[in-house]
MARKELO-622574 format. One record per residue: residue number from 1; y, z, x of N, C-alpha, C in turn. Coordinates in pm, whole numbers, m for minus. Layout:
BEGIN
REC:NUM:Y:Z:X:Y:Z:X:Y:Z:X
...
***
This chain:
BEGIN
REC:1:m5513:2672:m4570:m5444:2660:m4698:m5297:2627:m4670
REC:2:m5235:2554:m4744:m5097:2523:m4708:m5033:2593:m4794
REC:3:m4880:2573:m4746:m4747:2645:m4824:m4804:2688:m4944
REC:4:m4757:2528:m4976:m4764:2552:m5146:m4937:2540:m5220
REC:5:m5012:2565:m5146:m5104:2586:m5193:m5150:2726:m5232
REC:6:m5101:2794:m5124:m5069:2930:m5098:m4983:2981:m5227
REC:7:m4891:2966:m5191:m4772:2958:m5368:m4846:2995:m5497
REC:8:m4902:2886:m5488:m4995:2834:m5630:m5065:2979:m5621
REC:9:m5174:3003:m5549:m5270:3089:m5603:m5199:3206:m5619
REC:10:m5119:3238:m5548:m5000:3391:m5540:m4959:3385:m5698
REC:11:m4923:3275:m5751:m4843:3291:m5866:m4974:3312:m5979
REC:12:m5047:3240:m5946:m5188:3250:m6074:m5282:3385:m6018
REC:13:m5251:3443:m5894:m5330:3609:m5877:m5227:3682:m6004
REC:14:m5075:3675:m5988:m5008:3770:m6051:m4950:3734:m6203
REC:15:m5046:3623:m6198:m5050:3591:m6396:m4910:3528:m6434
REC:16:m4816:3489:m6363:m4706:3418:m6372:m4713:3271:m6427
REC:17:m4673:3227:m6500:m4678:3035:m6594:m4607:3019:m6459
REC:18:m4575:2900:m6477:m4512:2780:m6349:m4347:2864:m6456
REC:19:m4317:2842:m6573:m4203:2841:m6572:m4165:3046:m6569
REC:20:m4214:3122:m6571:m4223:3229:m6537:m4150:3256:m6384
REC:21:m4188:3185:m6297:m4217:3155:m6195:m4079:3094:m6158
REC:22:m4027:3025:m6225:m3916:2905:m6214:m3814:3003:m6250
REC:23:m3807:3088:m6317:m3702:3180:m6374:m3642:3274:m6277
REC:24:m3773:3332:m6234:m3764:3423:m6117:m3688:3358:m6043
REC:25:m3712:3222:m5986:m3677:3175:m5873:m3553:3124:m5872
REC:26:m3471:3068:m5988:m3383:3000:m6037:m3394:2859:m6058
REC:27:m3519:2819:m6044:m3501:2641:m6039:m3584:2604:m6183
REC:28:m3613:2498:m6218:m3693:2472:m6308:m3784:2477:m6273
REC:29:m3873:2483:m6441:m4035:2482:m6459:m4045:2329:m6396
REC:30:m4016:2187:m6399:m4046:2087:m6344:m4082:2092:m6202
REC:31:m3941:2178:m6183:m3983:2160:m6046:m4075:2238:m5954
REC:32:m4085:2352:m6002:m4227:2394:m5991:m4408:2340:m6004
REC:33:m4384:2270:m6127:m4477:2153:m6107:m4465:2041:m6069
REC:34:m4387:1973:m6019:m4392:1900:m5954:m4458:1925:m5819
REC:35:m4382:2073:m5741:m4439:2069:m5605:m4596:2113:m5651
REC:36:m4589:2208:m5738:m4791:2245:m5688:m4869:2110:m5756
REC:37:m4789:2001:m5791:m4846:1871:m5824:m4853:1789:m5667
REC:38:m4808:1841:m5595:m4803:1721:m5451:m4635:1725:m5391
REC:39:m4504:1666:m5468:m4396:1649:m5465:m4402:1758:m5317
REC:40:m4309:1673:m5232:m4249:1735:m5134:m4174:1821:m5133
REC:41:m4155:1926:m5135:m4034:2041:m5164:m3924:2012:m5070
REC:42:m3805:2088:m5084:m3730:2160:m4974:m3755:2282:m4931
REC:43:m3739:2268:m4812:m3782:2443:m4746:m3714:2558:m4807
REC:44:m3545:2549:m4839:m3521:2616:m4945:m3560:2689:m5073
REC:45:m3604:2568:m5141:m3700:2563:m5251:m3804:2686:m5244
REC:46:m3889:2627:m5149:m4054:2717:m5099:m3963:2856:m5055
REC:47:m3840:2889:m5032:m3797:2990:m4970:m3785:3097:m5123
REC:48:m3716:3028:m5190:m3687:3120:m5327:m3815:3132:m5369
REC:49:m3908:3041:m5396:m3991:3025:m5476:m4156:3197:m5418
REC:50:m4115:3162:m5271:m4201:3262:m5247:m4086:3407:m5243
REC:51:m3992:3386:m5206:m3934:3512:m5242:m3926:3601:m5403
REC:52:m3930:3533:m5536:m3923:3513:m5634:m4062:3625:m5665
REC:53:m4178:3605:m5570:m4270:3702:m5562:m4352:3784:m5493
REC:54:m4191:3790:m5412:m4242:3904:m5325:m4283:3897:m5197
REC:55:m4300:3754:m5138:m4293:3700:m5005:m4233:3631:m4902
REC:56:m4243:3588:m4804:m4164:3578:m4730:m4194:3472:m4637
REC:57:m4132:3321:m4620:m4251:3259:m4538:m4163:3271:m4411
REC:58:m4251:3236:m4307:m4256:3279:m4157:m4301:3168:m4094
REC:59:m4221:3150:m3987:m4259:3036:m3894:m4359:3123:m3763
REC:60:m4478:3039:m3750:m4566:3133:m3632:m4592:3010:m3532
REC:61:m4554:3045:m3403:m4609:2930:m3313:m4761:2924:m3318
REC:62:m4747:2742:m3328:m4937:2715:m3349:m4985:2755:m3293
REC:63:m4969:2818:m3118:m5078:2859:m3058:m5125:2989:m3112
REC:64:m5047:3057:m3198:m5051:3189:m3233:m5144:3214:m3350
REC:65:m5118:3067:m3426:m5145:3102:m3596:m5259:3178:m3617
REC:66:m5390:3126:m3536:m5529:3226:m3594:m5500:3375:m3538
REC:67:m5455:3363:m3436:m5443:3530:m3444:m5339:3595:m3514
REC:68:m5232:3541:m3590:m5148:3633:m3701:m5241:3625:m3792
REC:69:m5277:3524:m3831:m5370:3491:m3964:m5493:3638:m3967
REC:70:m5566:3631:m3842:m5663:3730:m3841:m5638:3912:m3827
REC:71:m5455:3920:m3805:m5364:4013:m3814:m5362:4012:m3942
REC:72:m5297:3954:m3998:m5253:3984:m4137:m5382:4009:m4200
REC:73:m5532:3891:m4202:m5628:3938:m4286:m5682:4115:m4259
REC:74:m5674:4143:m4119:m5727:4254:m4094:m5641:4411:m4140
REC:75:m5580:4371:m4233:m5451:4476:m4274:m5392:4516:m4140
REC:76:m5371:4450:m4073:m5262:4506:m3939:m5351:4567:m3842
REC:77:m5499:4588:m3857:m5544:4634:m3773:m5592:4549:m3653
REC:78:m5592:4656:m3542:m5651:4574:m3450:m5767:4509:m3430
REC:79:m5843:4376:m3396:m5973:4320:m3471:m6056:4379:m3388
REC:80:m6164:4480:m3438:m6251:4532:m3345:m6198:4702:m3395
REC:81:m6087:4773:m3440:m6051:4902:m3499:m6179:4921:m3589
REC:82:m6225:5026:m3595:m6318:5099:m3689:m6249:5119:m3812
REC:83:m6276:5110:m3917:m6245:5112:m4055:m6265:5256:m4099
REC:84:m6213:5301:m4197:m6254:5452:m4251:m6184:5557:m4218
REC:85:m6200:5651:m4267:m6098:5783:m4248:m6105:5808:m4138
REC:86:m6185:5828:m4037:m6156:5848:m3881:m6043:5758:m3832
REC:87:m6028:5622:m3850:m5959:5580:m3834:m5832:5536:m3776
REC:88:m5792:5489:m3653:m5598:5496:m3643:m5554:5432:m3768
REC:89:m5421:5494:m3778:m5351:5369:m3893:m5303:5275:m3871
REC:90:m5311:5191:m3930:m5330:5042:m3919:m5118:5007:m3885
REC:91:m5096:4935:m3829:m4947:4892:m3833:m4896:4850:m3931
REC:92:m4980:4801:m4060:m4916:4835:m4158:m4885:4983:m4267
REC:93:m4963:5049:m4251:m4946:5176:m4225:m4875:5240:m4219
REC:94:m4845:5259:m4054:m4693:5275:m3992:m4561:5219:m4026
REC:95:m4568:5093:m4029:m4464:5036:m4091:m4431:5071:m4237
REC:96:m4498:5128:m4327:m4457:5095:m4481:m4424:5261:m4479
REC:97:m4417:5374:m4403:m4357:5499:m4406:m4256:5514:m4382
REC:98:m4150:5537:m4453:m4014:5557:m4445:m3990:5662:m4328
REC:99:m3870:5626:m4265:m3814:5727:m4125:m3839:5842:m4162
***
């Protein structure tokens, strides 16, 4: 899935219009449709636009990508961790507990 494809469904999971979306972010509703129309963005752009709800984009070296990808899908766990209350906690987990 790309950037702004990614974008797109983030904004239509959390029920946001394109210009909803544009407000948050500061730019226009156009230009919001324009990019989930094709239009090339600026990286800027995609920067507010995913910050606007709550994300954050990240550069991952290609050799890396399926295994962040299969990190992130696995909630931080390690692939092969047992699921369930026995459980270790997952690094996201750990991470989201304040000092």
């Amino acid at each position: 899935m790309s950037i702004v494809q990614n974008l797109e469904s983030t904004r239509k999971a959390a029920s946001l219009t394109q210009d909803e979306l544009a407000q948050r972010a500061g730019v226009s509703r156009m230009t919001v449709s324009r990019i989930e129309a094709g239009m090339d963005p600026r990286l800027s752009t995609l920067q507010e636009l995913a910050r606007a709800m709550g994300m954050e984009l990240m550069l991952v070296p290609r050799a890396l990508q399926s295994e962040v990808a299969d990190f992130v899908r696995s909630g931080g766990r390690v692939l092969g961790q047992p699921a369930g209350a026995g459980a270790p906690k997952s690094l996201v987990d750990l991470l989201d507990k304040p000092s």
